[in-house]
Each structure stands twice: as C-alpha cells, then as structure tokens.
VOPAGU-2260 file (C-alpha; in pm, 1 decimal, decimal comma):
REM VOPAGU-2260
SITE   aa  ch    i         X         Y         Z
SITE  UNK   A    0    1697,7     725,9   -1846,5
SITE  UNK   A    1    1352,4     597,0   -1843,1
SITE  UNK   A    2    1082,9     905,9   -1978,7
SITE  UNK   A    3     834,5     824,3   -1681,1
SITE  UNK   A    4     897,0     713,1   -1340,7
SITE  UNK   A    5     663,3     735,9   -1015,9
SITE  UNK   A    6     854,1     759,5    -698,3
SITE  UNK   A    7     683,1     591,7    -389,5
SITE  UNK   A    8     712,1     532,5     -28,6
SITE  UNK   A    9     635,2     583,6     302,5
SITE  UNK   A   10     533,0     955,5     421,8
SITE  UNK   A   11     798,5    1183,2     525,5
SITE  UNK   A   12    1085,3    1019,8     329,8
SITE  UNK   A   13    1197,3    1210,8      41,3
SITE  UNK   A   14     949,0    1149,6    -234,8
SITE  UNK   A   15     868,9    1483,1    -334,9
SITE  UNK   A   16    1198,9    1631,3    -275,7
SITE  UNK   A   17    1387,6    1384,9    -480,0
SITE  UNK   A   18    1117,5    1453,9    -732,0
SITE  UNK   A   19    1162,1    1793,8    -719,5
SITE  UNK   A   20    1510,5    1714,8    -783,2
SITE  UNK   A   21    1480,0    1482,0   -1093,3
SITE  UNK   A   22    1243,0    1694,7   -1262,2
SITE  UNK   A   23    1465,0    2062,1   -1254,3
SITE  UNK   A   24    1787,2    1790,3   -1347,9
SITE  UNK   A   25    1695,7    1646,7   -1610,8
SITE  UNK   A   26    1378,6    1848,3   -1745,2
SITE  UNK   A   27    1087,9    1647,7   -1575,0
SITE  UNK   A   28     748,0    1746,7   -1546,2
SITE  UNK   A   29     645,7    1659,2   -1115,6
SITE  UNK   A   30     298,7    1501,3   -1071,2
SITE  UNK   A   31     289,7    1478,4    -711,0
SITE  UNK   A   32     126,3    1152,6    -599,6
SITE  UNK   A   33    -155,7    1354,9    -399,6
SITE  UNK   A   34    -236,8    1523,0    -738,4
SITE  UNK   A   35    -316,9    1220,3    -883,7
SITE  UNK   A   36    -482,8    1094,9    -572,9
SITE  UNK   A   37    -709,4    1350,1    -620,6
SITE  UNK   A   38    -761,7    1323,4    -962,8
SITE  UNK   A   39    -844,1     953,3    -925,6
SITE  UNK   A   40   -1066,6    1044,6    -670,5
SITE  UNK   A   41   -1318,2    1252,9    -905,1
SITE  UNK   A   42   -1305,7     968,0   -1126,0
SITE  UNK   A   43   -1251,5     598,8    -997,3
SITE  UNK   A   44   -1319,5     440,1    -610,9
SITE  UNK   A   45    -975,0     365,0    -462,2
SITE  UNK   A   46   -1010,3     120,2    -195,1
SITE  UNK   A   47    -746,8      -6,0      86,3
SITE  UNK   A   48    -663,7    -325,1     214,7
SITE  UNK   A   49    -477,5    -325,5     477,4
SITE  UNK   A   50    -364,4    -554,1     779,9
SITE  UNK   A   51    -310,8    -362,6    1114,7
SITE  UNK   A   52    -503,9    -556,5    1355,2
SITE  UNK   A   53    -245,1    -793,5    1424,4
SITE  UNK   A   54     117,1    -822,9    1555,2
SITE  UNK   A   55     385,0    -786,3    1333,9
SITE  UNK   A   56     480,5   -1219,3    1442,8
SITE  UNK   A   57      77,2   -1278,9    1328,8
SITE  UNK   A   58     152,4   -1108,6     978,0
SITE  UNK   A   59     437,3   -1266,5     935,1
SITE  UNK   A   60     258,2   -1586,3     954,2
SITE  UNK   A   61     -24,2   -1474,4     718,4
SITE  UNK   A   62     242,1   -1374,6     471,1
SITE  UNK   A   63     362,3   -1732,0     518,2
SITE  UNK   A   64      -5,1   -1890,3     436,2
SITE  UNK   A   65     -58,2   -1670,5     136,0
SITE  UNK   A   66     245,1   -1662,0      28,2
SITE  UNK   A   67     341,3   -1815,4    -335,7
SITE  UNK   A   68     579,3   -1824,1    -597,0
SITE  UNK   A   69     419,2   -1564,8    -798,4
SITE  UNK   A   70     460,7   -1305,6    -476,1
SITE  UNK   A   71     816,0   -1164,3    -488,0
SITE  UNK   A   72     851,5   -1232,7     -86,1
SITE  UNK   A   73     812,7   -1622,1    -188,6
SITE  UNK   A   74    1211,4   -1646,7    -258,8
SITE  UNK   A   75    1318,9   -1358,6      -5,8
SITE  UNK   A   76    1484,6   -1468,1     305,9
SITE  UNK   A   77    1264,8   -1502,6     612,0
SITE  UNK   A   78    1448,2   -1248,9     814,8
SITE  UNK   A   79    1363,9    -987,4     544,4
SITE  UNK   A   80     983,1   -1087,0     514,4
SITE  UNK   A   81     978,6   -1099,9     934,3
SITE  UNK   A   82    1080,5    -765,0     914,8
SITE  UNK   A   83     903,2    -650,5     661,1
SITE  UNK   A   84     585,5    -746,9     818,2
SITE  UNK   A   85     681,1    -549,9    1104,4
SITE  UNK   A   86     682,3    -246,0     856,0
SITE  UNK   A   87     348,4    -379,5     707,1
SITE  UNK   A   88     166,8    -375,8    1030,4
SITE  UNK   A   89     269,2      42,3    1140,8
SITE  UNK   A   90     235,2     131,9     757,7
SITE  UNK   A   91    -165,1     -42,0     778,4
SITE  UNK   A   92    -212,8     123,9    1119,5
SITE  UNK   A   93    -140,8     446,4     931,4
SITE  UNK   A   94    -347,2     392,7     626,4
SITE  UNK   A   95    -657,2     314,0     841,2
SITE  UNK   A   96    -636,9     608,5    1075,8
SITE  UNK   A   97    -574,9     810,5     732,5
SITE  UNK   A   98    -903,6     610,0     601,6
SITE  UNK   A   99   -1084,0     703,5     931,2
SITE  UNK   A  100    -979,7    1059,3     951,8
SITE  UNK   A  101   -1071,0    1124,5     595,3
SITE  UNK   A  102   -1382,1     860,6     531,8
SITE  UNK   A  103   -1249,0     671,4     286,5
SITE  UNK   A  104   -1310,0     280,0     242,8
SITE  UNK   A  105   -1076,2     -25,3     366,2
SITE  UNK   A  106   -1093,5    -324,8     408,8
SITE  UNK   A  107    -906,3    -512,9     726,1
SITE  UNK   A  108    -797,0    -825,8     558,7
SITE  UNK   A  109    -599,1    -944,7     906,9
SITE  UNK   A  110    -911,6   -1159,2    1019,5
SITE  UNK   A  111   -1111,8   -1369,1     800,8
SITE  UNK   A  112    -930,8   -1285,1     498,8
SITE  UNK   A  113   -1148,5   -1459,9     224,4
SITE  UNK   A  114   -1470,6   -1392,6     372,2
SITE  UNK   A  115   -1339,0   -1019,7     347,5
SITE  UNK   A  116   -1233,0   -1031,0     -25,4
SITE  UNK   A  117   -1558,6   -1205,5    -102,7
SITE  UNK   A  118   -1766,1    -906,7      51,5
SITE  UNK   A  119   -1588,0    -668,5    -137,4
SITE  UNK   A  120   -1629,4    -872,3    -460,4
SITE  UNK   A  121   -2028,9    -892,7    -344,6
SITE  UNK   A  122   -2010,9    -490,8    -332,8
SITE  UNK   A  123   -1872,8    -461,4    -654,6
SITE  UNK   A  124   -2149,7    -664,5    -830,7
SITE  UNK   A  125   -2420,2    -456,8    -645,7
C-alpha cells in the first residue's frame, strides 16, 4: 500500500469518512483537505478557474476546442466527456458561489478564455 494518498471529490461524498477509515485500518495519520486548505491559505494564493456560465452542451464543446492528446479526456469516449461536462458545469457553479460567499479569487474561463488566462498571467507579473 502506497505511504501517502490524498482522497478527493465532490462535497458530501465520503472523503473524510473513508479517510477516517484508512487511517484507524491501517495506522494513517488524516490531514483533512480543509486543514491544508487552510494552511495553504496563510502561505500561498490559491486561485479557481472555473466554467459555470455556460450549459453543460457549450462545455462540452469547449472541452472539444481545447482538448489535446496530452489531456486524459482526448482518448475518452464522447459520451463520457458529454457527461462529464455536465458534472463540470454544477461542480463550477458551486466553486464560484463558495468563491463569492467566502471572497476568494476565480477566474470564469467559459467566455473569452485566453484573454482570461492572459489577465491572470498580467496579475501575476504586477
């Protein structure tokens, strides 16, 4: 068994309770993720990019413009990726009402995509 692990995934669906579980099993110390959140928080920027101002169809297609054979959806069937980008969409409509709620930055990447990334690379160098 591998000595570290980090167990991810959408909220409410087991992550610290199978955690939990690994760690009293088989002598595992738990870091929740919101520990190290907040850790990285004292010490680094964490930004979001996100893409919930479209449908899930539009995202599919923007996965399709982007997408190359370095990205691991590249060789996945188009089914999968459709409905992945369904997921995409509701999981970025969550991150930016988190990044609302608790003022943190994102960056909406749905529209105007390069002229986005170029801002943020603009910020950076201020």
């Amino acid at each position: 068994m591998t000595k570290h692990m980090i167990i991810a995934g959408v909220p409410r669906a087991g992550k610290s309770t199978v955690s939990q579980m690994i760690a009293k099993k088989f002598g595992y110390q738990h870091i929740s993720m919101d520990s190290i959140i907040a850790g990285f928080e004292k010490t680094c920027e964490i930004y979001y990019f996100i893409t919930s101002d479209v449908t899930a169809e539009e995202r599919f297609e923007l996965l399709k413009q982007y997408d190359t054979p370095k990205d691991y959806t590249y060789f996945k069937p188009e089914e999968e990726n459709r409905r992945k980008c369904a997921e995409i969409v509701e999981i970025s409509k969550y991150y930016k009402e988190q990044c609302e709620k608790y003022q943190l930055p994102y960056y909406e990447t749905a529209q105007n995509r390069e002229k986005v990334l170029e801002e943020f690379i603009k910020k950076l160098m201020l």
